[in-house]
C-alpha positions as CSV (number, residue, x, y, z in Angstrom):
1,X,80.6,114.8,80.2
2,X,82.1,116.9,82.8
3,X,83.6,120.0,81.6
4,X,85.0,121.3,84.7
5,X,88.9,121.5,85.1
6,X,91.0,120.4,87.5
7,X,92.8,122.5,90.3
8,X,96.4,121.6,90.3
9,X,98.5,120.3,93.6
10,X,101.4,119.4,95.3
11,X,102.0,115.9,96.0
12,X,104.3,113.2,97.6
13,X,105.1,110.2,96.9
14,X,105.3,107.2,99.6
15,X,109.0,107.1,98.7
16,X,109.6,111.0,99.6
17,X,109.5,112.1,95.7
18,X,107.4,115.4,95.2
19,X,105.0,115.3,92.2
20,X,103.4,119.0,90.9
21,X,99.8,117.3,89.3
22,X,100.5,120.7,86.9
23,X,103.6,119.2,85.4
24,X,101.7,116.1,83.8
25,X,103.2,115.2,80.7
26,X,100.7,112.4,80.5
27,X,97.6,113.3,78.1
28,X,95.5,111.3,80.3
29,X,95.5,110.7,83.7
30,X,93.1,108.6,86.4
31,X,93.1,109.5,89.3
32,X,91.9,108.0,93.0
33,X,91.2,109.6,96.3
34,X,90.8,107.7,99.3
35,X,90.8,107.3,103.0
36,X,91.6,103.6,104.9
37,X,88.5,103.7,106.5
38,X,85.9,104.6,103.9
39,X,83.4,101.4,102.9
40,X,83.6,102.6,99.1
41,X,87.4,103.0,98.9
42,X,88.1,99.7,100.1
43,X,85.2,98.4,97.9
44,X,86.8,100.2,94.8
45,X,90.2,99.2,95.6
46,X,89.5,96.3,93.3
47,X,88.0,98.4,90.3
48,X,91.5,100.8,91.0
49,X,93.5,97.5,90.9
50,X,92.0,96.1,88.0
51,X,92.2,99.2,85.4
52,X,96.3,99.9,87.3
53,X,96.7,96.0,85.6
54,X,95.3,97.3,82.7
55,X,98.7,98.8,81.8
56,X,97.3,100.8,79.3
57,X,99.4,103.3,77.2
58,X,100.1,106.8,78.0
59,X,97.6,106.6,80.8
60,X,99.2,107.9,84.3
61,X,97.6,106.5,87.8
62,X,97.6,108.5,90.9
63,X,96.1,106.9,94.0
64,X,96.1,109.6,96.6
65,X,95.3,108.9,99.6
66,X,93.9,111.8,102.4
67,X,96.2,111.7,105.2
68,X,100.0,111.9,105.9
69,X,102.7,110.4,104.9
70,X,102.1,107.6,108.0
71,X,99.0,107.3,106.6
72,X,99.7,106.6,103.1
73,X,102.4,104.0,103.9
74,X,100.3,102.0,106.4
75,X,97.6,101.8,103.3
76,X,100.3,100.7,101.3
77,X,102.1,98.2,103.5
78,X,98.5,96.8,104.3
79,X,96.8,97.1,101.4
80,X,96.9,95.4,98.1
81,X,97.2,98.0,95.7
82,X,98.8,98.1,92.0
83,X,99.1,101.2,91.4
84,X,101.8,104.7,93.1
85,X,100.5,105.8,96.4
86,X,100.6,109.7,96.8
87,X,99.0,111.9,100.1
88,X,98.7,115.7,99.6
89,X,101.7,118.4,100.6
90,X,98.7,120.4,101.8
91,X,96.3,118.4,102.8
92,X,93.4,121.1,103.7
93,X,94.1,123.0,100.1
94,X,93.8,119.8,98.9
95,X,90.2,118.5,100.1
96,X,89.0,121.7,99.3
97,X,90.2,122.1,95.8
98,X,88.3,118.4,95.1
99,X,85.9,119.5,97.4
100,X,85.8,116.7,99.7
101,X,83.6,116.9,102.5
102,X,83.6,113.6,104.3
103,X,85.4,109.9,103.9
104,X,84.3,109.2,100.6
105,X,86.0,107.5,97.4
106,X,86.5,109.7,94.4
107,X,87.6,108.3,90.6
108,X,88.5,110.8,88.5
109,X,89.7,111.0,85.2
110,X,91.3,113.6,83.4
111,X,92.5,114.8,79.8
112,X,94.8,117.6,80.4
113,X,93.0,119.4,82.8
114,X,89.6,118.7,82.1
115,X,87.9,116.5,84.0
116,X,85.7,113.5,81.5
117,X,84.8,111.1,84.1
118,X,84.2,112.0,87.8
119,X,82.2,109.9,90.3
120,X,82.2,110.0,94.4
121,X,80.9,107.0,95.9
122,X,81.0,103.1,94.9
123,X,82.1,102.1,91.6
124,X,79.9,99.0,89.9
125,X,80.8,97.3,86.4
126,X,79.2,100.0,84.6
127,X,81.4,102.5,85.8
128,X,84.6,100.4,85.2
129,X,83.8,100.1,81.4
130,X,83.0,103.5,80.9
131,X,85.8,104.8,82.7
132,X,88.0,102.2,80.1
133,X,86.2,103.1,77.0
134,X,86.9,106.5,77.9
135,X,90.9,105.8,78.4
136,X,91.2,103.6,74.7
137,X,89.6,106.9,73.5
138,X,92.4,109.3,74.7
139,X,89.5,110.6,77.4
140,X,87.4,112.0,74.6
């Protein structure tokens, strides 16, 4: 178990809408970071899809994706995804508050503002149940 906590940041929407990640009201929330061309993002677009069908109580999805609002649309509009599409107000603050350092998928999940469950790269089975044993469990 992680116990690192998040750093809080501004993001929009695909539709315009602003969303402050420090205003959560949801006790537990997942959260992706992708680019469109990154090998494990596209791979772990079906992991992402599968736990966003999941519709599990309480829990809040945010896929983010690192790019502009462009960006985020054309991942949308050519991409089968299940789950809110966000990109960063501040993009730069943003890869360096998760500190991202090259195209690479993140899965993060978070109680509050700790962070229980974090893992860069490709996502296998394993991961996918842990990850959902950890959400039935309020992110324990």
């Amino acid at each position: 178990e992680d116990n690192h906590r998040i750093n809080y940041f501004d993001l929009i929407h695909t539709d315009g809408t602003n969303v402050k990640l420090n205003s959560l009201e949801n006790p537990v929330s997942l959260i992706f970071i992708f680019e469109k061309k990154c090998a494990s993002c596209e791979k772990n677009l079906f992991f992402w899809n599968k736990m966003a069908k999941s519709k599990i109580d309480r829990l809040k999805i945010y896929g983010i994706v690192l790019g502009n609002k462009k960006e985020a649309q054309f991942t949308v509009s050519s991409t089968v995804i299940n789950f809110p599409i966000y990109f960063p107000l501040d993009l730069k603050r943003f890869k360096h508050s998760v500190n991202i350092t090259s195209p690479m998928s993140q899965t993060i999940l978070v109680k509050g503002r700790k962070i229980v469950y974090y893992k860069k790269g490709y996502l296998d089975a394993h991961d996918y149940f842990e990850i959902s044993a950890l959400i039935k469990q309020g992110g324990k």
